[in-house]
ROTIKOL-458338 format. One record per residue (C-alpha): x, y, z; residue number from 1. Coordinates in nm, 2 decimals. Layout:
atom px: X | py: Y | pz: Z | i: NUM;
...
END
This chain:
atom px: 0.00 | py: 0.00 | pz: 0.00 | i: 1;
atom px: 0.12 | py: 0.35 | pz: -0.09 | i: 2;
atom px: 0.02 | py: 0.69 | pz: 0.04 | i: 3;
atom px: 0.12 | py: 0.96 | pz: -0.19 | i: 4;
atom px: 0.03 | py: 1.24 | pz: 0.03 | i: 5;
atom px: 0.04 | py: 1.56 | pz: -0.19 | i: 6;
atom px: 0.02 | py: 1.84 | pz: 0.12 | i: 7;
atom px: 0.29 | py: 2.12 | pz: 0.13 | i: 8;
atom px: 0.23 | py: 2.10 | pz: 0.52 | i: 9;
atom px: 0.40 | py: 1.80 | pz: 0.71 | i: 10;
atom px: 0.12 | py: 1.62 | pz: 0.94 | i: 11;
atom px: -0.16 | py: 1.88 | pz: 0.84 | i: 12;
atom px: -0.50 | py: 1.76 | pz: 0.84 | i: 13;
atom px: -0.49 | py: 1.58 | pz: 0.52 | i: 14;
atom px: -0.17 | py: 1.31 | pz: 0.67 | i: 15;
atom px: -0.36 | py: 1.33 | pz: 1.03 | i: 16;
atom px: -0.75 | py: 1.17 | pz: 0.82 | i: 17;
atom px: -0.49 | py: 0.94 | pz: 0.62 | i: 18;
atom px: -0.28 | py: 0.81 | pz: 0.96 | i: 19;
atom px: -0.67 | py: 0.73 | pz: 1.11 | i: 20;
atom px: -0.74 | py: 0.51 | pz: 0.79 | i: 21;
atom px: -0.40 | py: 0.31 | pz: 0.78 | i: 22;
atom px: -0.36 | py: 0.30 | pz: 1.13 | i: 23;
atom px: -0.21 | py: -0.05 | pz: 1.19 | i: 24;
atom px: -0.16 | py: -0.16 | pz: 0.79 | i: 25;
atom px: 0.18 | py: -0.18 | pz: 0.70 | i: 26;
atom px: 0.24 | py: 0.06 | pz: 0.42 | i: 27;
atom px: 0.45 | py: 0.30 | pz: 0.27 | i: 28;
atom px: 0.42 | py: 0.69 | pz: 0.32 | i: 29;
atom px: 0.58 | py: 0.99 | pz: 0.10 | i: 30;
atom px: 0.52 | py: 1.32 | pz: 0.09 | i: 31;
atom px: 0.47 | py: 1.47 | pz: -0.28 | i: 32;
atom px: 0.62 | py: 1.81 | pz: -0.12 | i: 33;
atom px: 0.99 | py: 1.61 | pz: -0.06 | i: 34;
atom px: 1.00 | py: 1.57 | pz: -0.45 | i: 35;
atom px: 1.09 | py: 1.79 | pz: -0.75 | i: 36;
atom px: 0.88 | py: 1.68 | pz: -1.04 | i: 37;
atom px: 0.89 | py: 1.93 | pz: -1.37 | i: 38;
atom px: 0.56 | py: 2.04 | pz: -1.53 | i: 39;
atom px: 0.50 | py: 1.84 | pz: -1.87 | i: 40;
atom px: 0.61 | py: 1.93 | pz: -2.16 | i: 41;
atom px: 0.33 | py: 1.77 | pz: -2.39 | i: 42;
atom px: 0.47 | py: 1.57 | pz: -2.62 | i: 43;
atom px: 0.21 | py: 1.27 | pz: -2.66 | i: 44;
atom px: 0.17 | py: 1.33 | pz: -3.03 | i: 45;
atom px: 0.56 | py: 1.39 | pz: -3.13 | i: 46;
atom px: 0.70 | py: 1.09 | pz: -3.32 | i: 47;
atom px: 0.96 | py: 1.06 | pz: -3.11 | i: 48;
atom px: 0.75 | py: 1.12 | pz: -2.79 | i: 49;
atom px: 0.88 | py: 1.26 | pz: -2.49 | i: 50;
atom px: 1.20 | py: 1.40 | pz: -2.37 | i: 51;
atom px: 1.38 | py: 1.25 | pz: -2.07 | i: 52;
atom px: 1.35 | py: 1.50 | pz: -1.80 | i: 53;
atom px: 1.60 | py: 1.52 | pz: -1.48 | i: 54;
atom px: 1.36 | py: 1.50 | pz: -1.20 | i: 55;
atom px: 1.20 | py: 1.30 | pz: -0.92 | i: 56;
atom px: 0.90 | py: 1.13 | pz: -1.12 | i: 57;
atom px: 1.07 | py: 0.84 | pz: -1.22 | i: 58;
atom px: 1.15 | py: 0.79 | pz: -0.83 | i: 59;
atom px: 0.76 | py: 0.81 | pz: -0.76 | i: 60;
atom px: 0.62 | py: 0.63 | pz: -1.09 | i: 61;
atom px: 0.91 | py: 0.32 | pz: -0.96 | i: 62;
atom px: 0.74 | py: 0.32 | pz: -0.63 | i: 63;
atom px: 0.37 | py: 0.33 | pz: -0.82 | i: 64;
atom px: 0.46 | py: 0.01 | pz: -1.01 | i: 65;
atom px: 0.55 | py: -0.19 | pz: -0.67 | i: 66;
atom px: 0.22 | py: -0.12 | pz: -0.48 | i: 67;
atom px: -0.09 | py: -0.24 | pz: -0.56 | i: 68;
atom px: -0.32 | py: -0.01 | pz: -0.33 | i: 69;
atom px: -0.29 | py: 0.36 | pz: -0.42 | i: 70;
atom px: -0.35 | py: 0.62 | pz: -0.17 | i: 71;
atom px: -0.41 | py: 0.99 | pz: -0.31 | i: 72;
atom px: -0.44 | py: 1.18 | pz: -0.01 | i: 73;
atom px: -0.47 | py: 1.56 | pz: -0.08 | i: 74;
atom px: -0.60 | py: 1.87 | pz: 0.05 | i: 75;
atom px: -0.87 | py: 2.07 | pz: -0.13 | i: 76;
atom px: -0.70 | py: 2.37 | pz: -0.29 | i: 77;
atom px: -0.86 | py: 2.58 | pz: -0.49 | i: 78;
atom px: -1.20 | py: 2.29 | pz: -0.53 | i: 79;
atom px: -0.88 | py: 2.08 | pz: -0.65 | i: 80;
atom px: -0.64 | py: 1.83 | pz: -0.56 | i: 81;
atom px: -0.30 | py: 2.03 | pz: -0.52 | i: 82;
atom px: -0.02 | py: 2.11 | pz: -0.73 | i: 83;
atom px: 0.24 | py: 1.90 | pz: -0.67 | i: 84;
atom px: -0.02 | py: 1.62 | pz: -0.71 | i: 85;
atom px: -0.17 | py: 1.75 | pz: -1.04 | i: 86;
atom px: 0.19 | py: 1.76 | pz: -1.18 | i: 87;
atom px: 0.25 | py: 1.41 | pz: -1.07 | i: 88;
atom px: -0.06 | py: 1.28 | pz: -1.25 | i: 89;
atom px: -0.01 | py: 1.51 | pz: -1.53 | i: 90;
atom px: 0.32 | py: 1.39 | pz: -1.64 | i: 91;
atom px: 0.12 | py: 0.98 | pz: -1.67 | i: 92;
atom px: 0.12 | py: 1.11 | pz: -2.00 | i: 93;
atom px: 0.47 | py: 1.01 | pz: -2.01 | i: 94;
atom px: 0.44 | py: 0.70 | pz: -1.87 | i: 95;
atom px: 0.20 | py: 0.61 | pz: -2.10 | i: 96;
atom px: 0.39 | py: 0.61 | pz: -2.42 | i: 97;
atom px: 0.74 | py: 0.45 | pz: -2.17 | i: 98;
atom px: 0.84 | py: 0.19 | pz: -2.40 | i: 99;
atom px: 0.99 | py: 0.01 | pz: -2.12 | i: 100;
atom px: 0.65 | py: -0.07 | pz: -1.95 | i: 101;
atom px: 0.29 | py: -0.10 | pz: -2.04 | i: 102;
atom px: 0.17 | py: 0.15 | pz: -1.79 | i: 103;
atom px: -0.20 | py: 0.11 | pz: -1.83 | i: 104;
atom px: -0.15 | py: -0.27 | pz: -1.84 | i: 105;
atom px: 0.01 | py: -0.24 | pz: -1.50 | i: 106;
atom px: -0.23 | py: 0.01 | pz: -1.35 | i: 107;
atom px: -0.53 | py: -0.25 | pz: -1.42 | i: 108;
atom px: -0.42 | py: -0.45 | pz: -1.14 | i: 109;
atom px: -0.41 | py: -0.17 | pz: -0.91 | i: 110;
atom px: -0.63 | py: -0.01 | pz: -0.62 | i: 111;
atom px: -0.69 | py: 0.34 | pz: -0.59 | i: 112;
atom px: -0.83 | py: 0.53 | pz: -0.31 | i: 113;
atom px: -0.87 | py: 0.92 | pz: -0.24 | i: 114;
atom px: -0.84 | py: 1.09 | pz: 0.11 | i: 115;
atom px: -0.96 | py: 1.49 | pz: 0.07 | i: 116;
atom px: -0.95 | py: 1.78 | pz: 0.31 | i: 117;
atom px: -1.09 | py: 2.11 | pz: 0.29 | i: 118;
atom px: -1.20 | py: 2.39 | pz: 0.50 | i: 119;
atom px: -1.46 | py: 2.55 | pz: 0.22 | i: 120;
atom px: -1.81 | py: 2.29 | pz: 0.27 | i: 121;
atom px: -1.59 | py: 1.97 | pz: 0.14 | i: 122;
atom px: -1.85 | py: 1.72 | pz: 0.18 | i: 123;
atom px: -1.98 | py: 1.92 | pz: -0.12 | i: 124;
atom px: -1.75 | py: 2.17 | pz: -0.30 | i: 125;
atom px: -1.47 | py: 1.84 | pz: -0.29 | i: 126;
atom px: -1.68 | py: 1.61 | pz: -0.54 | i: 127;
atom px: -1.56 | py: 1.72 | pz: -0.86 | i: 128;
atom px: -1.23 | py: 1.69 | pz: -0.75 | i: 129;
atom px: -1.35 | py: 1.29 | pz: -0.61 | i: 130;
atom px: -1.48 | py: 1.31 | pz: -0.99 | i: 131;
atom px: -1.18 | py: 1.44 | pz: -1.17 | i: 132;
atom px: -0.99 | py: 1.14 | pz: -0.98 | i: 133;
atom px: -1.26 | py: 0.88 | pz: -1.08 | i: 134;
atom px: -1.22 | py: 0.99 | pz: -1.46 | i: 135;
atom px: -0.84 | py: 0.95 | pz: -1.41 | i: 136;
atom px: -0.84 | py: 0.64 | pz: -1.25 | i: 137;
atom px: -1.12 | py: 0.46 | pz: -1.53 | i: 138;
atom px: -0.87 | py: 0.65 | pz: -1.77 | i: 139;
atom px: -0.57 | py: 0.44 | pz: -1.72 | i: 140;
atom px: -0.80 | py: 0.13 | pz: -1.58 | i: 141;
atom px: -0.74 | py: 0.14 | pz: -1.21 | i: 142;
atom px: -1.02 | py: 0.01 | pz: -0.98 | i: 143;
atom px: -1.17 | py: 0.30 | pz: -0.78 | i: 144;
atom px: -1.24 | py: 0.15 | pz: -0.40 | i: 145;
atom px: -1.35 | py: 0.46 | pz: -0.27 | i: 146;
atom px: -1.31 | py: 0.82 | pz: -0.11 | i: 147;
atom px: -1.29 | py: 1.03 | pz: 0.21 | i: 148;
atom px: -1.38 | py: 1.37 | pz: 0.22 | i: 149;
atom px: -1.28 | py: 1.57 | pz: 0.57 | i: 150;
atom px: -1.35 | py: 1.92 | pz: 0.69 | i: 151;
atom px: -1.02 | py: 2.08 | pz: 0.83 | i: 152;
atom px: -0.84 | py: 2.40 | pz: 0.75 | i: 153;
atom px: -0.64 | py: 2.52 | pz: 1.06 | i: 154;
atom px: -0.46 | py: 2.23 | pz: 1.21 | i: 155;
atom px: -0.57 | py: 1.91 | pz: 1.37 | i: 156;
atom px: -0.92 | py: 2.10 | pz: 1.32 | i: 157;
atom px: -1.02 | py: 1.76 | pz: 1.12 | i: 158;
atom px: -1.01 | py: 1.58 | pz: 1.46 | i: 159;
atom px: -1.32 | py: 1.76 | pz: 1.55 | i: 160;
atom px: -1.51 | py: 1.62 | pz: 1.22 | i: 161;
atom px: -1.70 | py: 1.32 | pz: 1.39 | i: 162;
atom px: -1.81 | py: 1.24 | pz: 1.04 | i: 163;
atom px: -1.47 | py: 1.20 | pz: 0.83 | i: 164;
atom px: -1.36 | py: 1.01 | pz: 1.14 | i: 165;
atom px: -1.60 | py: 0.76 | pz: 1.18 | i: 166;
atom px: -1.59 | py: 0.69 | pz: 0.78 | i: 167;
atom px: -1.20 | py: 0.69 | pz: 0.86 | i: 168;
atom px: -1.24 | py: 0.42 | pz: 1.07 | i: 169;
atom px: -1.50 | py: 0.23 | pz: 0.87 | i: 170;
atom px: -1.24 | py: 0.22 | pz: 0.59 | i: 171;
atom px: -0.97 | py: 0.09 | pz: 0.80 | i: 172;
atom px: -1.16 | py: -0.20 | pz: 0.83 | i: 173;
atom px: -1.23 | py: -0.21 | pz: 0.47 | i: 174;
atom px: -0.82 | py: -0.18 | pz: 0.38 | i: 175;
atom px: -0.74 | py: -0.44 | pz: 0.68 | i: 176;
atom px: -0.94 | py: -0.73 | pz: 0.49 | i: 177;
atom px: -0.79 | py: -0.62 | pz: 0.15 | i: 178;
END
């Protein structure tokens, strides 16, 4: 199991719902924030496809390929998953025309999941981005388990949401039996 936490805050509210649903599952954390990933340069339809680029995405997309649960836990910035998580998914692009891998084959065996925080009504204003992920994931064919929307926007604030901690819970049951 991998959490790809894409918060610029270190144990922020986002990490803090995510800890609640993996608490006692072995898995493996990072932090989008600790890597330097370089906006895509779109080159899908170029002959000779993309340029390599001298950055941490290989780093993330090797650790990708080795897990077969996929956390995306991210606040809600802006009614959207954040940056450094939009560049990360933007540059897929790249992986997809990899000659060294069949990145959609790969992803189809794969389990994603989506942990969201926001201060600004999430329970509501955070499904489209709970949408845009679910048209990612049925893009490159991996199986969407679920989501967690929080409320939270100061710190530890989301320990007072009753609701995203119960459904917390819920789903560490869920991810125990998987």
């Amino acid at each position: 199991m991998l959490l790809m936490n894409g918060s610029s805050r270190e144990n922020g509210n986002t990490a803090r719902l995510a800890q609640i649903v993996l608490e006692g599952i072995a898995h493996q954390q990072i932090y989008m924030k600790d890597f330097s990933i370089t906006p895509i340069i779109d080159k899908r339809h170029d002959p000779e496809g993309f340029t390599p680029v001298a950055d941490d995405y290989e780093k993330i997309i090797r650790l990708v390929r080795e897990h077969d649960i996929l956390i995306f836990a991210t606040p809600i910035y802006w009614y959207g998953m954040s940056g450094q998580m939009k560049l990360f998914i933007d540059r897929w692009s790249q992986s997809l025309r990899d000659p060294h891998f069949s990145f959609k084959e790969e992803m189809k065996s794969k389990k994603a999941f989506v942990v969201a925080v926001g201060g600004d009504d999430p329970y509501i204003k955070g499904l489209p981005l709970i949408q845009q992920f679910q048209y990612i994931f049925q893009f490159v064919g991996l199986t969407y388990i679920g989501y967690l929307i929080g409320q939270g926007n100061a710190p530890d604030e989301i320990l007072s949401d009753q609701r995203a901690l119960s459904e917390a819970k819920y789903w560490n049951k869920i991810f125990r039996s998987l």
